[in-house]
TIKOL-43839 format. One record per residue (C-alpha): residue in one letter; z, x, y. Coordinates in pm, whole numbers, plus 50000, padded with zeros to 5 digits. Each point is the difference from the previous one (the first is absolute). Layout:
N
AZXY ...
***
This chain:
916
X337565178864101 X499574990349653 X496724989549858 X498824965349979 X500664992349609 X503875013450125 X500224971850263 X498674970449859 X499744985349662 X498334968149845 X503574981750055 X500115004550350 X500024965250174 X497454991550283 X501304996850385 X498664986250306 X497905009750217 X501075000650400 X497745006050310 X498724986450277 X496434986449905 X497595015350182 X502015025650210 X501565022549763 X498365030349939 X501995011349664 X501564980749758 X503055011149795 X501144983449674 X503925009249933 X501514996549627 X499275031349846 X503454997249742 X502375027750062 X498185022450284 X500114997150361 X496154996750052 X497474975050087 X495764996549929 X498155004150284 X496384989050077 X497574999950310 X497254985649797 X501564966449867 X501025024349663 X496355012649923 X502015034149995 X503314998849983 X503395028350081 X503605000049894 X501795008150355 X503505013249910 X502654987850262 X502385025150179 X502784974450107 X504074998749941 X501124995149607 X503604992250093 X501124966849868 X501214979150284 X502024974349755 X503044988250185 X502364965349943 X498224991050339 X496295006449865 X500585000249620 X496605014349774 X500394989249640 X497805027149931 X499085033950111 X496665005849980 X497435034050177 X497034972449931 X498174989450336 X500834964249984 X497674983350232 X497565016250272 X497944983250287 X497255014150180 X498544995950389 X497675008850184 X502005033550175 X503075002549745 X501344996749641 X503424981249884 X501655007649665 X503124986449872 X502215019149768 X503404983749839 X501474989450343 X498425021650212 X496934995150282 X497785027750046 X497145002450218 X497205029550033 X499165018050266 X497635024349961 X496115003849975 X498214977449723 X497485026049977 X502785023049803 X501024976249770 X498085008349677 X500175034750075 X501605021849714 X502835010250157 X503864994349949 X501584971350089 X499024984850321 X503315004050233 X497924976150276 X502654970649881 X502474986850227 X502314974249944 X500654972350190 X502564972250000 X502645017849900 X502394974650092 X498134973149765 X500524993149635 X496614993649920 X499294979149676 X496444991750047 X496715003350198 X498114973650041 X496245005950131 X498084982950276 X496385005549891 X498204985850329 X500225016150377 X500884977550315 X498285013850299 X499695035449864 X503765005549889 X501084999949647 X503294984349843 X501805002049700 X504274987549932 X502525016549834 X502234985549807 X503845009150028 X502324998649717 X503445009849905 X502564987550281 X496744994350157 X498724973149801 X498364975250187 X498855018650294 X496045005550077 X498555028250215 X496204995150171 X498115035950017 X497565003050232 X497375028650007 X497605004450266 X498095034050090 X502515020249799 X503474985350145 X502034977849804 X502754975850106 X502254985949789 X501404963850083 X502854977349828 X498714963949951 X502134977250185 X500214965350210 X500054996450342 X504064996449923 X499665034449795 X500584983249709 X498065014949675 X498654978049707 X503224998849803 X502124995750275 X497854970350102 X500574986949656 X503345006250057 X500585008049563 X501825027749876 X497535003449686 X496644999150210 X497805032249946 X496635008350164 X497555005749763 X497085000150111 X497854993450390 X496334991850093 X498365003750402 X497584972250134 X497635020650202 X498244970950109 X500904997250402 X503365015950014 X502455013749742 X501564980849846 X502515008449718 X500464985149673 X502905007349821 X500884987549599 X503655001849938 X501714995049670 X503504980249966 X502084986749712 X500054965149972 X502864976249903 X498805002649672 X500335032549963 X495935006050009 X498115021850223 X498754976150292 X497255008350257 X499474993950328 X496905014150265 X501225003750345 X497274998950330 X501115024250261 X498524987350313 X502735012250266 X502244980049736 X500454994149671 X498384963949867 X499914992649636 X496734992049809 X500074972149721 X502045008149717 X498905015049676 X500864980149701 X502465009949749 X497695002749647 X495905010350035 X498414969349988 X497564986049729 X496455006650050 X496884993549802 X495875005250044 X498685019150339 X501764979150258 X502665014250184 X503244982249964 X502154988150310 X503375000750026 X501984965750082 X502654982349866 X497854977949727 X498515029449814 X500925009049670 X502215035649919 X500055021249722 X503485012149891 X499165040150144 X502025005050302 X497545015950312 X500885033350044 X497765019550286 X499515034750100 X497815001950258 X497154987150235 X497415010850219 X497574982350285 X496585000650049 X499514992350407 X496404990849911 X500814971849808 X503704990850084 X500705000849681 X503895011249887 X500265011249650 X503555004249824 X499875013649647 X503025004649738 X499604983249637 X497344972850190 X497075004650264 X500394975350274 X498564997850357 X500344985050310 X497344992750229 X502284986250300 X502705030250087 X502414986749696 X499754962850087 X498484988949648 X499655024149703 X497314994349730 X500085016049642 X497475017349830 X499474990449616 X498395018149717 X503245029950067 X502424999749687 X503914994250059 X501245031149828 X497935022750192 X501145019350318 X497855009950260 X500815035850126 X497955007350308 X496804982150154 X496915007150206 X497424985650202 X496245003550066 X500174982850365 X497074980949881 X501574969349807 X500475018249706 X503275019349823 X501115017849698 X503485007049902 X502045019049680 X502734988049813 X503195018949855 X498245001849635 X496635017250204 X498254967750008 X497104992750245 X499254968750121 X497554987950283 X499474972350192 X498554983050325 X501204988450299 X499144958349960 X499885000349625 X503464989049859 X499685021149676 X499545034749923 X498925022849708 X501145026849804 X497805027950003 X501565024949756 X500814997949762 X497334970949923 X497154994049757 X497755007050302 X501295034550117 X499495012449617 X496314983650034 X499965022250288 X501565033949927 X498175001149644 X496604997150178 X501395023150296 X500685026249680 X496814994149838 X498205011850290 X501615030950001 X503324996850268 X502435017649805 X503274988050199 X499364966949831 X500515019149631 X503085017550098 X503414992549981 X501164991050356 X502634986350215 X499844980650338 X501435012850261 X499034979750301 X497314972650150 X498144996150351 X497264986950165 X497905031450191 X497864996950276 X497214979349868 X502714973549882 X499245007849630 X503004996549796 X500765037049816 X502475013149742 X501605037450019 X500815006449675 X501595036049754 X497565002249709 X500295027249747 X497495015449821 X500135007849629 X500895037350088 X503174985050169 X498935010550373 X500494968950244 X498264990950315 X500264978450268 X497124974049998 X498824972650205 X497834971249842 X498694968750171 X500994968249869 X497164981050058 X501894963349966 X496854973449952 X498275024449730 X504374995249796 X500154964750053 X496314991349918 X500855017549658 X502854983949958 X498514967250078 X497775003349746 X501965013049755 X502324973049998 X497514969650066 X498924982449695 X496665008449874 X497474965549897 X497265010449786 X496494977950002 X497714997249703 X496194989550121 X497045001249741 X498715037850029 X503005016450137 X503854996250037 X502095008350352 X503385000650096 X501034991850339 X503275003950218 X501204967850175 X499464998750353 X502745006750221 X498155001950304 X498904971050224 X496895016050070 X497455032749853 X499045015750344 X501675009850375 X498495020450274 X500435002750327 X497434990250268 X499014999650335 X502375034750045 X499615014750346 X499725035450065 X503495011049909 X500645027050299 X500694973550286 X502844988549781 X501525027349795 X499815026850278 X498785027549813 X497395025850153 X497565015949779 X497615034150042 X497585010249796 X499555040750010 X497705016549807 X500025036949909 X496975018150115 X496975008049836 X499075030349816 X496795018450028 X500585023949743 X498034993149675 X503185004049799 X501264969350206 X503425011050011 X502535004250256 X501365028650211 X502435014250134 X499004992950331 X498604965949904 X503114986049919 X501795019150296 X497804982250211 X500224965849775 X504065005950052 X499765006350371 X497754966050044 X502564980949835 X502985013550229 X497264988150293 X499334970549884 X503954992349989 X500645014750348 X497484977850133 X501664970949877 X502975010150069 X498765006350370 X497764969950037 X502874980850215 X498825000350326 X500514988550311 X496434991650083 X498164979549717 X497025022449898 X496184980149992 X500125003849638 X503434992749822 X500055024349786 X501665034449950 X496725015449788 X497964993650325 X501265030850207 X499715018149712 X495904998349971 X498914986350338 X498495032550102 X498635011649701 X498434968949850 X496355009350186 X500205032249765 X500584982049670 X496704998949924 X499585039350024 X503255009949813 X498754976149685 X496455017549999 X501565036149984 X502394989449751 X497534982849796 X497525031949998 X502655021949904 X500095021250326 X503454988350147 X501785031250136 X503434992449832 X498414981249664 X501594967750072 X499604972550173 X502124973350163 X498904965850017 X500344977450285 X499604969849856 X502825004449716 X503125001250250 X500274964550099 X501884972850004 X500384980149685 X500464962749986 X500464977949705 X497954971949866 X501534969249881 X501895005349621 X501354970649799 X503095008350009 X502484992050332 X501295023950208 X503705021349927 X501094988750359 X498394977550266 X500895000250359 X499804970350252 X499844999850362 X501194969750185 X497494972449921 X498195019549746 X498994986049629 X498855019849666 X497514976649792 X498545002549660 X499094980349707 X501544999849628 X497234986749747 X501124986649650 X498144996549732 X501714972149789 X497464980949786 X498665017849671 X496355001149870 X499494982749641 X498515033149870 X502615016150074 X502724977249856 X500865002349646 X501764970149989 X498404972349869 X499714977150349 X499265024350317 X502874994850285 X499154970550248 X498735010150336 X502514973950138 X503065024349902 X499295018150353 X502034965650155 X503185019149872 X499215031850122 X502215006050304 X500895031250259 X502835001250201 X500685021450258 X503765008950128 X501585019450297 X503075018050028 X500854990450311 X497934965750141 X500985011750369 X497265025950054 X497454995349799 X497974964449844 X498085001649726 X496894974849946 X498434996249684 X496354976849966 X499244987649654 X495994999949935 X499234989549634 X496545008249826 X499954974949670 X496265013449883 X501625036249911 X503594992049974 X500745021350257 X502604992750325 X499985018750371 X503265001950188 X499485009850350 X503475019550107 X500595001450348 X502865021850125 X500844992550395 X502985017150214 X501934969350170 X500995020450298 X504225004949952 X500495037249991 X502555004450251 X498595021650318 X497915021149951 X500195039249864 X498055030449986 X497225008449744 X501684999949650 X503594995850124 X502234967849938 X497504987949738 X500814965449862 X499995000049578 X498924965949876 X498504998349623 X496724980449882 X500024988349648 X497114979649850 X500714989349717 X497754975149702 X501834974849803 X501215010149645 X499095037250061 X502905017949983 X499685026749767 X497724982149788 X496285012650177 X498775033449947 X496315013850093 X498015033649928 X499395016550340 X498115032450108 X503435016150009 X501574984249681 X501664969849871 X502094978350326 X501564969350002 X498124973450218 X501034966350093 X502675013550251 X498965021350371 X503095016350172 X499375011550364 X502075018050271 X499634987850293 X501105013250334 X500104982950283 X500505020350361 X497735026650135 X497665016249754 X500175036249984 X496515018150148 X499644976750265 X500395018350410 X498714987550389 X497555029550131 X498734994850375 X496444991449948 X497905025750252 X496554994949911 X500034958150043 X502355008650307 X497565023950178 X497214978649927 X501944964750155 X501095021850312 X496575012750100 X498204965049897 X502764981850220 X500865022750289 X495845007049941 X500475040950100 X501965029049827 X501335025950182 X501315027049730 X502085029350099 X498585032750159 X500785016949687 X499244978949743 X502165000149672 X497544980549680 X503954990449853 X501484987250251 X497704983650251 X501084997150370 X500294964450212 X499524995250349 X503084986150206 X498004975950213 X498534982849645 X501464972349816 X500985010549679 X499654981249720 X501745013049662 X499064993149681 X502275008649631 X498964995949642 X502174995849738 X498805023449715 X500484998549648 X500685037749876 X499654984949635 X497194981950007 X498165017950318 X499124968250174 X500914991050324 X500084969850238 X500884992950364 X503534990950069 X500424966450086 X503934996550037 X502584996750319 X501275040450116 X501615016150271 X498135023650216 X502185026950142 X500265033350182 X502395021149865 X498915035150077 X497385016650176 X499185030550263 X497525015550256 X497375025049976 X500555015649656 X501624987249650 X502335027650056 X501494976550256 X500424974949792 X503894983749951 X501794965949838 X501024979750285 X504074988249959 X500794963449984 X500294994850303 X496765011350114 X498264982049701 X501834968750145 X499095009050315 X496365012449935 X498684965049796 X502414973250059 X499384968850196 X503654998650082 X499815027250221 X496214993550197 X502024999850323 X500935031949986 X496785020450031 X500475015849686 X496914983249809 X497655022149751 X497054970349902 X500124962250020 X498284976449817 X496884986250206 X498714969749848 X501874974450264 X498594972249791 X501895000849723 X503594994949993 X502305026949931 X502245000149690 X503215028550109 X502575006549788 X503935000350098 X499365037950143 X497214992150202 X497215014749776 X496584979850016 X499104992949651 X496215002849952 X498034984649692 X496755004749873 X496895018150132 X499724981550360 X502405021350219 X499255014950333 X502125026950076 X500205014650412 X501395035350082 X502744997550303 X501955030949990 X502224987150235 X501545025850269 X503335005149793 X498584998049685 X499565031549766 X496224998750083 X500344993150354 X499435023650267 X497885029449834 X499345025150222 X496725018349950 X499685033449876 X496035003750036 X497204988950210 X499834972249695 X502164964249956 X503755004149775 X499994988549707 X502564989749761 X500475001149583 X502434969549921 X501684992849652 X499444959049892 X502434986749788 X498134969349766 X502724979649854 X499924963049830 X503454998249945 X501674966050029 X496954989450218 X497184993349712 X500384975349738 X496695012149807 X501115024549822 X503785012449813 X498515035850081 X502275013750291 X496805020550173 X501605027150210 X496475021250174 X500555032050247 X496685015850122 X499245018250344 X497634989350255 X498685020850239 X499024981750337 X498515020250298 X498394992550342 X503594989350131 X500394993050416 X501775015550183 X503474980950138 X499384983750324 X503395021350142 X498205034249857 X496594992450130 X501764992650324 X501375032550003 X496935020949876 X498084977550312 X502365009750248 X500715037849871 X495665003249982 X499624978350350 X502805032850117 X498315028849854 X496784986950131 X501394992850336 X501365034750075 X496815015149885 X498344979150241 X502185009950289 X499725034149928 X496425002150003 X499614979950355 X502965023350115 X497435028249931 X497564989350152 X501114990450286 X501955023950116 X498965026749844 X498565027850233 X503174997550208 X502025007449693 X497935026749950 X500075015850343 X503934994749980 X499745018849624 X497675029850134 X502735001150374 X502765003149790 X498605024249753 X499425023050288 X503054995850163 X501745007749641 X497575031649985 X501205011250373 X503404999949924 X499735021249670 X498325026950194 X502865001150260 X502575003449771 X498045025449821 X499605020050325 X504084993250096 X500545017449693 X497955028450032 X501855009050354 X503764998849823 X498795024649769 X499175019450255 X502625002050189 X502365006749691 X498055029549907 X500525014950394 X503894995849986 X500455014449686 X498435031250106 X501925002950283 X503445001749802 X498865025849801 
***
């Protein structure tokens, strides 16, 4: 590979940016002029590598796919969260291999396949938000393929490829049914379900490009139509599109467009910035953007703001509800800036430099990448924030006029005020975990004895190793069984914490065996206090509300004034806040007006409430519901800037996320301690198992049992009982040992809990409180609410339970696998709570059939013992007289035989002798 200065040069032109915000672990920036290579960054370009790309260099020009141009140059790249697209001339490639090897100095990476080889591609076009964990992007065809879209779909490494058609399989042209129509560019509402927006271009009977956006929703259905020249616009009001407004004589010519699911807001781009806040029903044009400029790609923060860069390298900004935006650079306030950011010694503000691309990183703060050189001609790749109120203040002032006062000792110049009012904060802030879902830890590193104070080797070894424990615990802190103390730290110390005292006084006298010491009390969970500024995300529940307070200052003190009359008091009566919702369907927003006329000041009380309409209900974090909170002061926009802790912001304007569903963190634990304690004060005994287990306490089968679940907040580390409708079920379980232990099918989970089939003698529990009615749904399950529920132990005969035989002097027992589940039964909550935990129950009877058995099998044994014995007794000197006659007469008749024998013998001996 060639060096840097070799690749680039101060004329190269800036590209876009494309990735998946939030997911995608590397991004790549194609358009190095001339060479087949890409830069590559894990670190949002704080350090930066030129990956060289091993694909095909043949030139697939053809009449049916016609390039105008052969060109080696990487064209356009996206990147995912498993895989990386590039697009060179007409060709698709995708990689394959390990990210980890990318930057590695090696020859060209060969892990590039191509894909699509049937396609002409002319174009990718990004999807920068996921839907439901998948990731989408289009791709454009061209050449006898003009007009066709393809939908790619990427999910755990696998990517489909689909064509975008109607439910007729017609695609967007065909629907238009033109000859000249051309795709040009698409957008994906993530917002429920997918839905596909598609801009096509046409040629209109005047022989002018014409524009249409097309809705696919199973079909095809046209949004409004886009006038023919870009509207006149004037001040910071946006201006709508209808058949009475005035036109310039610049025809509209687009590009592109992208949409923001947070705010429903569709943005097309081309020589004019217009939006659409209703899925292409109305279009509204931003002012302030001159007619001969082009905008060449665009990019948004997700939080109400974007930036984009013209053709000639221009950078302009704006906000989502303000119908003007800025130039940035070049502009009297970005050389206010970069001569004070060179002054203080940042030398890529004094070099000659080039931009090559813009994005928004993690933190939403808008940054540059740009290719300075030095004055020894060595370039570098160089990312600079762009801190956007710090510009436009500058240029605000520079450009405002300047009034200058002459009093009697001293003269004083003064800017015109721009702003309705001098001061904002934020009040009345709750603690910002419960809403943003972010954990925090605080881990200090141990304490060093040594009088040199500094660390070890094994110090931080053993610093290192604490951290890895301290994220295994909360990694392992989902539980079954909700501990007494909800928190993951607490295991960690419980047993040690009576020693705390001792290990501080040996490490504070010096005589600690490994000259450290680890304290206790600095691994703990960290919570928040209240800041003045909102949180990045909030989170509602079903019925839940996020308050707070916005205090403006608005009347001036006279000795403060240099004018020659101080500003009336009264001037807080024009002072206004609104407040505005993406979508009014989910969420209501209440604002309360309190005005203080002895300071000037005026308290608005903001009062966000969930209205209940999220569809179902999901699990924790899944399905989430985007719907956007903007608060916004009259006559703000752009013109109200205030010195902060953390530098120069605009005020007068708070964007918020908000996400209605299931907030991430939250889980149902079975409650043991508050059920233990309601069993033994109800049934008033406790009979625990033989061998008692201190996790997982035993139950007696005789005993109501009365279960108790808490719904614990992993963020936040609270907890409260659970309140809401569920489903108690049996859905596993086995005798004697957990070894034993096995999922029931369907059929017996049907068979084990449901109502339906009581007649069958196949029953696990029942629910015993006769006084209440009972609410079943269509299966037969009893649905159980609350804390006030009576469960009895059956074990029917033909249940899984039933009929235990004993293996031991002591009563079965049986460890059984509850399924918890609110779904479609509790309207409380959108959480979909799914709980399994195992019970162990013990002290079961035996069946009446088996203890039958074992009566009549022991009443047996017993019996012929019984008889035997009086059998004895009775007659037993006769049977022994009998056993002594007949041992005699057994003896007798051995000794005859003996004797017979001796005689043959005899006798055989005598007649042998004779024959010799």
């Amino acid at each position: 590979m060639p060096v840097l200065e070799d690749m680039l040069s101060l004329d190269t032109p800036s590209r876009p940016l494309w990735a998946t915000v939030g997911r995608a672990p590397v991004l790549i920036l194609p358009g190095i002029p001339g060479f087949k290579a890409v830069l590559m960054t894990a670190t949002d370009f704080q350090h930066t590598s030129v990956i060289e790309v091993g694909i095909e260099s043949c030139w697939a020009g053809s009449l049916n796919c016609p390039q105008a141009e052969f060109s080696s140059m990487i064209l356009e790249a996206i990147s995912t969260e498993s895989t990386l697209f590039i697009r060179q001339n007409q060709l698709l490639h995708r990689f394959v291999g390990n990210y980890s090897l990318l930057p590695l100095r090696v020859p060209p990476s060969a892990s590039w396949e191509q894909v699509l080889r049937s396609v002409c591609v002319s174009g990718l076009v990004p999807v920068f938000t996921p839907f439901r964990g998948r990731e989408y992007f289009y791709i454009l065809g061209g050449g006898w393929q003009k007009g066709t879209l393809y939908r790619a779909e990427v999910y755990d490494g696998y990517v489909t490829y689909t064509e975008l058609v109607d439910s007729t399989g017609r695609t967007a042209c065909e629907f238009l049914n033109d000859p000249s129509c051309k795709v040009i560019w698409a957008a994906q509402d993530s917002m429920q379900n997918l839905t596909d927006m598609v801009l096509v271009q046409r040629v209109s009977k005047r022989n002018r490009p014409a524009y249409a956006l097309l809705i696919l929703k199973n079909n095809f259905n046209f949004g409004d139509t886009f006038p023919e020249f870009v509207p006149k616009g004037s001040g910071l009001s946006f201006t709508a599109v209808d058949t009475m407004q005035e036109n310039t004589s610049v025809a509209l010519v687009l590009s592109g467009m992208t949409f923001n699911p947070i705010t429903s807001s569709l943005y097309m781009w081309g020589n004019a910035l217009l939006c659409s806040l209703d899925w292409g029903q109305s279009y509204l044009f931003f002012t302030g953007f001159p007619l001969d400029q082009m905008i060449k790609y665009f990019t948004l923060s997700y939080q109400r703001d974007f930036a984009f860069v013209t053709k000639t390298e221009e950078l302009w900004w704006g906000q989502e509800g303000v119908g003007k935006v800025m130039r940035m650079n070049p502009s009297l306030g970005w050389q206010a800036f970069s001569s004070l950011q060179a002054m203080k010694g940042h030398k890529s503000y004094s070099m000659n430099y080039t931009l090559l691309t813009i994005f928004y990183d993690s933190d939403k703060q808008l940054k540059e990448v740009v290719y300075a050189v030095d004055s020894d001609g060595k370039g570098s790749v160089i990312k600079r924030r762009l801190p956007v109120p710090d510009i436009l203040s500058f240029n605000l002032f520079s450009t405002a006029p300047l009034e200058v006062h002459h009093l009697d000792s001293f003269s004083a110049f003064s800017f015109p005020l721009t702003c309705p009012f001098f001061l904002e904060h934020l009040e009345d802030l709750p603690n910002p975990e419960i809403y943003n879902r972010i954990q925090s830890y605080v881990a200090g590193p141990p304490l060093v004895t040594a009088f040199s104070g500094l660390h070890t080797a094994a110090s931080l070894a053993t610093y290192q190793g604490l951290l890895n424990h301290l994220l295994k615990l909360h990694s392992d802190y989902i539980m079954d069984i909700g501990d007494p103390v909800h928190n993951p730290i607490w295991r960690w110390w419980k047993d040690q914490v009576v020693y705390k005292d001792y290990y501080f006084y040996m490490a504070s006298n010096a005589v600690a065996s490994s000259g450290f010491n680890v304290e206790m009390g600095s691994y703990q969970r960290s919570y928040l206090s209240s800041e003045r500024f909102l949180p990045d995300t909030i989170y509602l529940d079903r019925g839940q509300t996020f308050s707070f307070s916005v205090y403006l200052a608005c009347g001036m003190a006279e000795h403060l004034a240099v004018e020659d009359e101080a500003i009336d008091l009264n001037d807080i009566n024009f002072i206004w806040i609104s407040a505005e919702v993406s979508n009014d369907d989910y969420i209501r927003a209440r604002v309360t007006r309190k005005e203080f006329f002895n300071t000037g000041a005026i308290v608005y009380q903001v009062t966000v409430m969930d209205r209940g309409m999220f569809p179902g209900q999901a699990l924790a974090g899944e399905r989430l519901q985007y719907v956007s909170l903007l608060l916004k002061v009259g006559n703000s926009e752009m013109q109200c800037y205030q010195d902060t802790e953390s530098g120069m912001a605009l005020t007068g304007q708070h964007s918020v996320p908000v996400y209605i569903g299931c907030p991430p963190g939250n889980r149902l634990a079975f409650d043991i301690s508050t059920t233990l304690e309601q069993c033994t004060r109800l049934n008033k005994r406790y009979f625990n198992c033989p061998e008692p287990d201190p996790i997982m306490p035993c139950f007696f089968f005789d005993d109501m049992f009365y279960p108790f679940f808490l719904i614990q907040d992993m963020v936040s580390g609270k907890s409260e009982p659970f309140l809401g409708s569920y489903t108690f079920k049996i859905v596993g379980g086995g005798p004697f040992s957990k070894d034993n232990i096995r999922l029931f099918s369907p059929e017996e989970v049907l068979m084990s809990n449901s109502l339906n089939f009581s007649s069958s003698r196949t029953m696990v529990w029942m629910f015993a409180d006769e006084t209440q009615s009972l609410n079943v749904t269509k299966e037969g399950f009893v649905v159980l609410h609350g804390t006030t529920n009576r469960i009895k132990w059956l074990c029917q005969r033909y249940s899984p339970c039933g009929d235990l035989p004993a293996q031991s002097l002591q009563a079965p027992d049986y460890f059984f696998i509850i399924e918890i589940s609110n779904k479609g039964v509790d309207l409380s909550t959108y959480c979909d709570y799914a709980l399994r935990f195992t019970l162990h129950v013990h002290g079961f009877p035996l069946d009446p059939h088996r203890g039958l058995f074992y009566m009549l099998m022991t009443f047996a044994t017993f019996s012929a013992i019984l008889f035997s014995f009086i059998v004895y007794n009775c007659c037993g000197p006769s049977i022994k007289r009998l056993a002594q006659l007949t041992y005699m007469a057994a003896q007798q008749w051995n000794k005859a035989d003996t004797d017979s024998d001796i005689s043959l013998r005899d006798s055989e001996h005598s007649v042998l002798r004779q024959l010799e």
